[in-house]
Each structure stands twice: as structure tokens, then as C-alpha cells.
C-alpha positions in Angstrom: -86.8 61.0 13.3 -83.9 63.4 11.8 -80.9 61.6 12.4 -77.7 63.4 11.4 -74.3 61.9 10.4 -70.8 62.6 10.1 -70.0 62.1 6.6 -66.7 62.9 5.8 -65.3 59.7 5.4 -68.5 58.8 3.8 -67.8 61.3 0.8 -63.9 61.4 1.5 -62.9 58.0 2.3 -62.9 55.4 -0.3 -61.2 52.5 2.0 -62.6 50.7 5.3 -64.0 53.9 7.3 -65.6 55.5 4.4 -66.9 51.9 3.0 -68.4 51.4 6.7 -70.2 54.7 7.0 -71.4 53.9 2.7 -72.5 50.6 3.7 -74.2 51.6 7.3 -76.3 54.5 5.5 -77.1 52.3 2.5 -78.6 49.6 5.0 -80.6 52.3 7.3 -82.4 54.0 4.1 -83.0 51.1 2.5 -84.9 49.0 5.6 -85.9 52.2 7.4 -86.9 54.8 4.8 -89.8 56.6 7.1 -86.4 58.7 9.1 -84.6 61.6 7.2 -81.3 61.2 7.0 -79.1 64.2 6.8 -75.4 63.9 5.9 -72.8 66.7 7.0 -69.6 67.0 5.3 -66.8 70.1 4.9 -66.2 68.6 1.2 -67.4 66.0 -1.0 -65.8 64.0 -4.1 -68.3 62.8 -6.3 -67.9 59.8 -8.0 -69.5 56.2 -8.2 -69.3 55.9 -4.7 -70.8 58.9 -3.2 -73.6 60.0 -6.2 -76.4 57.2 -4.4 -75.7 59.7 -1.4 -76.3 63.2 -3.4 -79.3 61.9 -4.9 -83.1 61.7 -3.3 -83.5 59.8 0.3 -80.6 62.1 1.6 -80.2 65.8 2.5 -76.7 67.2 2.3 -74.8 70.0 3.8 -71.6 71.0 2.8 -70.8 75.0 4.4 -69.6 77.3 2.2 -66.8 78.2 4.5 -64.0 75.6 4.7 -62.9 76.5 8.8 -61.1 74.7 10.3 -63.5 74.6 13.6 -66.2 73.8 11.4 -66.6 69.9 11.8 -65.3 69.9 15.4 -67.4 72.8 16.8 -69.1 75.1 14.2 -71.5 72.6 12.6 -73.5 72.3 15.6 -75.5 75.5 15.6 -76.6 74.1 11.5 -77.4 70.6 13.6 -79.7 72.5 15.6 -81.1 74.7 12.7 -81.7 71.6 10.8 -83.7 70.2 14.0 -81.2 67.1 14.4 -82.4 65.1 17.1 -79.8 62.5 17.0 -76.4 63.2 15.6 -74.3 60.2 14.9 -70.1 60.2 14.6 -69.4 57.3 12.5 -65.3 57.6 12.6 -64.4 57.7 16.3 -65.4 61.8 16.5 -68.3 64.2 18.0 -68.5 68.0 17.9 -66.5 68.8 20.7 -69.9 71.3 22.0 -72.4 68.4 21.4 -73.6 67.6 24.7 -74.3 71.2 25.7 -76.6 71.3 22.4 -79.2 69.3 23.6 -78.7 66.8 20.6 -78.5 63.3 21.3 -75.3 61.7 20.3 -73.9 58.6 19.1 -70.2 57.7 18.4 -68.9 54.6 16.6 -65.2 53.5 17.9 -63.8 51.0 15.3 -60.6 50.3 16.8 -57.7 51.7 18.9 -54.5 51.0 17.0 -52.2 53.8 17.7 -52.8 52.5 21.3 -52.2 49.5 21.0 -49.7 49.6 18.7 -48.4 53.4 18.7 -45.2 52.8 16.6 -46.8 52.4 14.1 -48.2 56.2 13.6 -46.5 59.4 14.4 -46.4 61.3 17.5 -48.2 64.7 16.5 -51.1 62.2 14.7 -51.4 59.6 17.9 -51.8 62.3 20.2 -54.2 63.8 18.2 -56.3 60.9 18.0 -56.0 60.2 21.6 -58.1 63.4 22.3 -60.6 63.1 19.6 -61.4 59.7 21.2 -61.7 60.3 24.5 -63.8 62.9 24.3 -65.9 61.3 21.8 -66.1 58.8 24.4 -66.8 61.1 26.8 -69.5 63.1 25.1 -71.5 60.2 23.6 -74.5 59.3 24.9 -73.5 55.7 23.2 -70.6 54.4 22.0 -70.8 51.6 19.1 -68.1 49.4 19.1 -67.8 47.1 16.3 -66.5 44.1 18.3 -66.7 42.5 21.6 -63.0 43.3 21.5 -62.9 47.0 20.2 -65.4 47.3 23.4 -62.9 45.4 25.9 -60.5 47.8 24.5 -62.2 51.1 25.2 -63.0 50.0 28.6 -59.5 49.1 29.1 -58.2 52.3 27.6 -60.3 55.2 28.5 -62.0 53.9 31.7 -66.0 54.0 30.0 -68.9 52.0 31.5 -69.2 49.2 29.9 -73.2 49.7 30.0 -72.9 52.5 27.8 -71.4 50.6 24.8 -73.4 48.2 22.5 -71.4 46.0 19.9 -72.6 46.3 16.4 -70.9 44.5 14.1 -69.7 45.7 10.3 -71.5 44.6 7.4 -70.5 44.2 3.7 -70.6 45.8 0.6 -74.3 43.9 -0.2 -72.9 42.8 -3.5 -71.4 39.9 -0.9 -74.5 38.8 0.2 -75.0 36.9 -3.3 -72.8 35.2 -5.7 -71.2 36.9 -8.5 -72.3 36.2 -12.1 -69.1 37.3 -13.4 -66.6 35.3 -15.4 -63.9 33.9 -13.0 -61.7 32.6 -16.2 -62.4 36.3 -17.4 -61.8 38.1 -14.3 -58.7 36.4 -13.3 -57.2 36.3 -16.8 -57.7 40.1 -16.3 -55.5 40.3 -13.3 -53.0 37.8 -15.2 -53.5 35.6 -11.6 -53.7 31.8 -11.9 -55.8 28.8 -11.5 -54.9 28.5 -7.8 -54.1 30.7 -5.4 -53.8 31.7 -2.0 -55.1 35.4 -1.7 -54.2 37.9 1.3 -56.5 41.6 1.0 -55.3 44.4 2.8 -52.7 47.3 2.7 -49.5 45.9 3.3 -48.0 47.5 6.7 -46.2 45.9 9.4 -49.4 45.6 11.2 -51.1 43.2 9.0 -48.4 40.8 9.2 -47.3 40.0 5.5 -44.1 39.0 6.5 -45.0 36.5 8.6 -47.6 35.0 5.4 -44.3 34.9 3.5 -42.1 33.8 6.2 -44.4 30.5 5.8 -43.6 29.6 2.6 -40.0 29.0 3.8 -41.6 25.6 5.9 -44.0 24.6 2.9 -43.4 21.5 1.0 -42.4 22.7 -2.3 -45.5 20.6 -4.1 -47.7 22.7 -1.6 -46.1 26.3 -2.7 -49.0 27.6 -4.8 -48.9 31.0 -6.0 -50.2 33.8 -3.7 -52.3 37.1 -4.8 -51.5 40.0 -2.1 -54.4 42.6 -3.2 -53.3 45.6 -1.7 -51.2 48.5 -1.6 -47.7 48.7 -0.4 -47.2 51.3 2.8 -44.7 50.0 5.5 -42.1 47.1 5.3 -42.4 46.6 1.8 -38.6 46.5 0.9 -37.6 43.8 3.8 -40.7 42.1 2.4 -39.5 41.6 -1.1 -36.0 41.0 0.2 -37.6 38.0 2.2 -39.3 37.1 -0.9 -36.0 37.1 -2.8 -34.2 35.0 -0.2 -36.7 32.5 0.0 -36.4 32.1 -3.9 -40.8 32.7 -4.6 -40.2 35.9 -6.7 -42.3 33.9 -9.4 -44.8 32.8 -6.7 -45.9 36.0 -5.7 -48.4 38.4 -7.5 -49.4 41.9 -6.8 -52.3 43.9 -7.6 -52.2 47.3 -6.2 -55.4 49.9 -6.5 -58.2 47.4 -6.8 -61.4 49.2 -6.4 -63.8 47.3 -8.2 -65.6 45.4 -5.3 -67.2 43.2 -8.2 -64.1 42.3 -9.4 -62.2 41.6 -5.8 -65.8 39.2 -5.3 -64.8 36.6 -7.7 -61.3 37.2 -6.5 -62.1 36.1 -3.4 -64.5 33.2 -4.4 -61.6 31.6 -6.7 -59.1 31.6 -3.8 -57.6 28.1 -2.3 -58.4 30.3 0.8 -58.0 33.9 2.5 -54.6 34.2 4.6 -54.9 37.1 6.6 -52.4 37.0 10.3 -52.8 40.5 10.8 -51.3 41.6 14.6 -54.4 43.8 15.6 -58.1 44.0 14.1 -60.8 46.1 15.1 -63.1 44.0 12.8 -61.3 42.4 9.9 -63.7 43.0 7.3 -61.7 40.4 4.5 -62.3 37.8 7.0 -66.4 38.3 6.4 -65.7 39.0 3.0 -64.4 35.5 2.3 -66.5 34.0 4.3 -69.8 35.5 2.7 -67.8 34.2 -0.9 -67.5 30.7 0.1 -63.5 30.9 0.9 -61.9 29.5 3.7 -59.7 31.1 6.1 -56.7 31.2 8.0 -56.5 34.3 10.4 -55.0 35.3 13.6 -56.0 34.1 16.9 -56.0 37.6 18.3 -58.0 40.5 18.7 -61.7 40.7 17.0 -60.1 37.9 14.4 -61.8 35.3 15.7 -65.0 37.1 16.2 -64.7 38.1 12.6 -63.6 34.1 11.2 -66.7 31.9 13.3 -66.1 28.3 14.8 -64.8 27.0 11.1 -62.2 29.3 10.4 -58.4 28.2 11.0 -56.5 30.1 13.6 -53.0 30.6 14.3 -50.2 32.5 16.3 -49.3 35.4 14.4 -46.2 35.5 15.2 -45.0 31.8 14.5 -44.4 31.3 11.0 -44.3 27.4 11.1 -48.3 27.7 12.7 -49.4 28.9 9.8 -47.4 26.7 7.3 -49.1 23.6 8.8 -52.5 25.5 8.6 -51.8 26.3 4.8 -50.8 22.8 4.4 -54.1 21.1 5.6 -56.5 23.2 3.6 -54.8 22.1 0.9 -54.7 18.7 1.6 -57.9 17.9 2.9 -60.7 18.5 0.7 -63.4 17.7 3.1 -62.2 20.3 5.5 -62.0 22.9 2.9 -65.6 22.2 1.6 -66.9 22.5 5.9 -64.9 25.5 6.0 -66.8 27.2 3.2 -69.9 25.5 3.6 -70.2 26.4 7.6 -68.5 29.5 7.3 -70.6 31.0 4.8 -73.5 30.0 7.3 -71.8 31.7 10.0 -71.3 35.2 8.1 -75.2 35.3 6.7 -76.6 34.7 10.4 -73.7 36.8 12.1 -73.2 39.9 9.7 -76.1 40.2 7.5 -77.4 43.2 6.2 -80.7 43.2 8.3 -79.4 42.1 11.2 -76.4 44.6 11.4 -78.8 47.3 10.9 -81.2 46.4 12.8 -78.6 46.4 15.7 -77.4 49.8 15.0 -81.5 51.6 14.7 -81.5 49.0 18.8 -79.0 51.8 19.7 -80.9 54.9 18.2 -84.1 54.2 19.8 -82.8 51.9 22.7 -84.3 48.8 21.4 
């Protein structure tokens, strides 16, 4: 089967869409070589990332012409001179023409932030995204969602039959799927972070809730204050967050490491962690919760959203918006040992059976040929 894909994040993107659509492509090729794969894109960087995707196992069209119609209505007249039979839009978007083509079509919707939070983005891009998705929505013969609660919320949102949307969750860079044979003395002495730590992974934006992970340190016993490694980069919020960080008097207890993009390297971050703190407001997936799961680090996440879809039975949960919750959460995994060593232990269980690699894929080639 030709199977064609929207691969502008893929060769774009080098954060959670384009990692997705890297991963997702990785996973089909490698457990279902016998389709072609063909990978449409107005430009391409090519670096590290992208080169397994220029080489053999993939055909690759990038027009000549850079219009501005191209991805949203030109490229579908090269879909059907290609002989596409099922054209897949892996970041919430579909030719706006495709179901007149007579290509089947697939949309994956990972989450509908500016939604549910639309404060957080500006007018002109919210609106715009608004469109895009509904009428991906519309157009798609299927809709992935990559949660039970992305799904609730396109159903809530744009009215779609539930029957026409299938749940398939994320998987992870496959490096995560075994343990690292790095140096963790090496790799952390790199990073100049400690012995012990509590790590938080993610940009930092009012969204994912930083404050509220430094708010907590204010209600820690000061024995229990142990250094924490935000591995991110700085967007919204970030001067009332070092402010708060002043105040509270943990300027020394705080590290930052900004442009990580060594997934090896975040691995044994993760894996050396007291634990992952991550009370983010509003997942569509949470993919540093399966992250430090599939490392053998527990977590503390949010009880909202996908978040606990993401975390499993053994995760800790708490209300993101009371900073005292997640003190005492911080303060039991690192007082009781035994409950740290379930955590990882049954977590790491829950991850390999929930979002492995075969399984996830698997789920997505169920929607392709209605399996």
C-alpha cells in the first residue's frame, strides 16, 4: 500500500510534533517494511534527525515552488500522481481538497490547547488553528487521537462521532525501550548536576506549571529540599518564576539546562532522578511522564487531563493547582524507599505493556486498514 504523510514537522520540527511523526515513521518501516512510504514536505533541514528519512525505505517530495497553497491544497494533484492511496496528517492538518480526491485520509489530533486554554496563544494564531482543525476533523475519514482524553476533547469541541476516532497512544524515542550504557557520573558531571535530584522536562510556560513545582519547595522540610534540574527552555513566566525562586531563598537549589537535544544524554538524566515532577495544567499526552517511566523513575504528575493516562496505577497524582499536594507527594518519595522502588519497578511494567513500540504501531496500521 502507498501511504503518504505529512512531513513537515517530521523534517521541520525538532520538539514533540516533529519527534512523534520521527518516531511513528521509524516504527511503521521498521515492523511493516512491505508498504511504501512517501513523505511530503515544502522544506527540509537535514541533520541527524531527518538523514534516516532521506535515505532508502522512504521516497521524498519536496516541490520546487515554495506557494503558499502548496501544503494546504496544491500537493494533492502530486498525491494523486504519486498513486497515494492513503494520505495521513500527522499534526492536526489535511489538504483542505482531500476528500474530493478520492484519497483516503487520516488525521492525527494531539491536543487542543488554545481551546482549552486560549490565553495562552495569540488571537490571529488560535483562530487559525481553529480552522485547520475542524476541518481536518471534518475531512478525515479517521481521526487519531493520542488519548482517551484528547478524544473526549474533540468530541466535546467540534461535535465529531465518537465512532470515527481511535486512540493511539505516543511512543518513545526507542533508545527508551532499553537502559543506557552511558556513564551517569560522566554524564551528570557533564551537566555540572548532582548526586540527587528532582528533574522537571519540558519548556517552561505558564501551562506546564513550574511555578506551582517551585511554589512546593516553600512547605518542604528543609532536610527534604534536594536540588531540582528543570531541562527545558524558558518561554512564558520565567521572570515571576525566578523572582519566586529568589523569595523562597533556593537560588542554589535550582539548576537549568536549556537546549538539551541529546535524547542519550536526557536518558541517563532521567534514570538518575529521585523522580520526574511534572504538574503541567493541560496534556494531550505527556510524553516525559512515559519517558521516566520507561527509565525506571518515579513520578509525580497532575491529576488532570491525559496525565493520568500517561503515569499508570503507580504514579503519584496531585492537584495542580495546590502547592502543599505536591509537597507532601515530594516528601514521601523521598522518604519511603519501598514506595519508590514499586513506583519504578510497576511503572516501568506499565509503560512497556501500555506504549511499546510494537504495540503503538500496531494500533496506528488497526486504523490504516481497519483492523
Amino acid at each position: 500500500m502507498k501511504i503518504g504523510f505529512d512531513a513537515k514537522r517530521l523534517f521541520n520540527n525538532f520538539t514533540g510534533l516533529g519527534n512523534y511523526s520521527r518516531t511513528l515513521l521509524q516504527n511503521l518501516q521498521e515492523f511493516y517494511p512491505e508498504n511504501e512510504y512517501l513523505l511530503y514536505s515544502p522544506k527540509f533541514q537535514k541533520n541527524s534527525q531527518t538523514q534516516f528519512f532521506l535515505g532508502s525505505g522512504f521516497q521524498t517530495f519536496f516541490p520546487k515552488s515554495k506557494k503558499p497553497l502548496w501544503r494546504s491544497y496544491l500537493i494533492t494533484s502530486q498525491l494523486q500522481k504519486d498513486g497515494v492511496e492513503l494520505y495521513h496528517g500527522l499534526s492536526h492538518e489535511l489538504p483542505l481538497n482531500i476528500k474530493n480526491s478520492g484519497i483516503k485520509s487520516v488525521a492525527t489530533i494531539h491536543d487542543l490547547i488554545f481551546r482549552k486554554y486560549p490565553e495562552t496563544f495569540p488571537f490571529v494564531d488560535r483562530n487559525i488553528y481553529d480552522f485547520k482543525f475542524k476541518r481536518a476533523c471534518a475531512n478525515a475519514d479517521t481521526i487519531i487521537a493520542i488519548s482517551e482524553s484528547t478524544k473526549k476533547d474533540i468530541v466535546e469541541e467540534y461535535g465529531v462521532n465518537p465512532q470515527k476516532i481511535k486512540v493511539v497512544y505516543q511512543s518513545c524515542d526507542a533508545l527508551y525501550y532499553q537502559p543506557s550504557t552511558l556513564s551517569g557520573k560522566a554524564i551528570k558531571a557533564q551537566y555540572q548536576i548532582p548526586d540527587e535530584y528532582l528533574l522537571f522536562v519540558g519548556s517552561v510556560e505558564t501551562r506546564k506549571n513550574v511555578k506551582l513545582l517551585i511554589e512546593a519547595y516553600r512547605h518542604l522540610p528543609k532536610d527534604l529540599r534536594i536540588p531540582l534540574v528543570i531541562v527545558g527552555r524558558p518561554r512564558q513566566g520565567i521572570k515571576e518564576i525566578r523572582a519566586l525562586i529568589q523569595s523562597i531563598g533556593i537560588e542554589h537549589l535550582v539548576l537549568w539546562v536549556e537546549n538539551l537535544s541529546n535524547n542519550e544524554h536526557l536518558q541517563v538524566i532521567y534514570q538518575e532522578a529521585q523522580a520526574l515532577i511534572y504538574p503541567s495544567l493541560y496534556e494531550g499526552f505527556g510524553l516525559p511522564v512515559v519517558e521516566a517511566l520507561l527509565s525506571k523513575t518515579p513520578v509525580i504528575t497532575s491529576n488532570v487531563s491525559s496525565l493520568p493516562e500517561a503515569g499508570g496505577p503507580n504514579s503519584l497524582y496531585i492537584n495542580p493547582l495546590e502547592s502543599e499536594d505536591l509537597a507532601q507527594a515530594i516528601e514521601k518519595i523521598l522518604i519511603d524507599s519501598d514506595l519508590r522502588r514499586k513506583m519504578m519497578e510497576k511503572g516501568f511494567d506499565y509503560a512497556r505493556g501500555k506504549f511499546g513500540r510494537k504495540v503503538v504501531t500496531d494500533g496506528v496500521i488497526g486504523v490504516y486498514f481497519g483492523g
